[in-house]
C-alpha angles and dihedrals in degrees: 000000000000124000125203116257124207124169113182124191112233135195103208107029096193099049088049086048089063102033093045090044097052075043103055092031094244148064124257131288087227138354129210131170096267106019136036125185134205116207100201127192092192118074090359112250148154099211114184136166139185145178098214106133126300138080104308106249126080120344098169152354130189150129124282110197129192090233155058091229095049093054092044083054095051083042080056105044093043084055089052087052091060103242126141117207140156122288108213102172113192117359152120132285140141098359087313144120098208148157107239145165123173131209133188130227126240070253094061082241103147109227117191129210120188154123128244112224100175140358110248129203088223130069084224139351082250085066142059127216094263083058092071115067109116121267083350100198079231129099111301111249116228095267084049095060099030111101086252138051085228127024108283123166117259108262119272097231141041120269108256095020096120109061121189117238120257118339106324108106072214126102 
């Protein structure tokens, strides 16, 4: 069964913690020093947030399924749309060990698919745990200073190409 998956970027983690948790009526499925996640059963999401580098608003949406089958049909479907993205196998995001591909929007907007195999202590495998403390006054690792908080592929148009028509900021 798939579950929507929204990762926002956030500049003050703490104050976000409060505001989405008296939001979403409960408090968070785990917290790090830079990132905190809610698990919710209704409506079914995968809610994160993080303050790892980047204007603070959507970084990413997507689709996190329970198996190995229902990732390899999305995989499909987003090849019949017609995206390209980024297939990243096995690897390490967001606490997680996970299966994952990304594809981007006509919009540039990253979507990932995947399924989470394990929880993992680290942000990445590229980062320890002293790494994660959120906006470290320390060196950036590489997820900190990428675009996105995960990997997502760069957008596939250029930012301001699509203008409304007359004066609505609406499509």
């Amino acid at each position: 069964m798939k579950r929507f998956h929204v990762h926002l970027k956030v500049a003050d983690l703490d104050a976000s913690i409060a505001f989405y948790s008296r939001l979403l009526g409960a408090e968070p499925t785990r917290i790090e020093g830079d990132y905190a996640k809610w698990m919710l059963d209704e409506p079914r999401i995968n809610f994160a947030i993080s303050c790892r580098g980047g204007t603070p608003g959507v970084d990413h949406l997507g689709f996190q399924v329970d198996s190995e089958p229902e990732l390899a049909a999305i995989k499909e479907a987003a090849r019949a749309a017609g995206t390209v993205g980024l297939d990243e196998g096995e690897t390490t995001c967001c606490y997680a060990r996970s299966e994952k591909h990304w594809v981007v929007d006509p919009d540039g907007l990253a979507w990932e698919h995947f399924h989470t195999l394990a929880d993992i202590p680290v942000f990445s495998s590229g980062t320890s745990a002293s790494d994660n403390a959120c906006c470290a006054a320390t060196a950036p690792t590489e997820a900190a200073s990428a675009k996105s908080a995960c990997r997502a592929p760069a957008p596939a148009v250029a930012a301001g190409s699509c203008r409304p028509s007359g004066n609505s900021s609406c499509c």
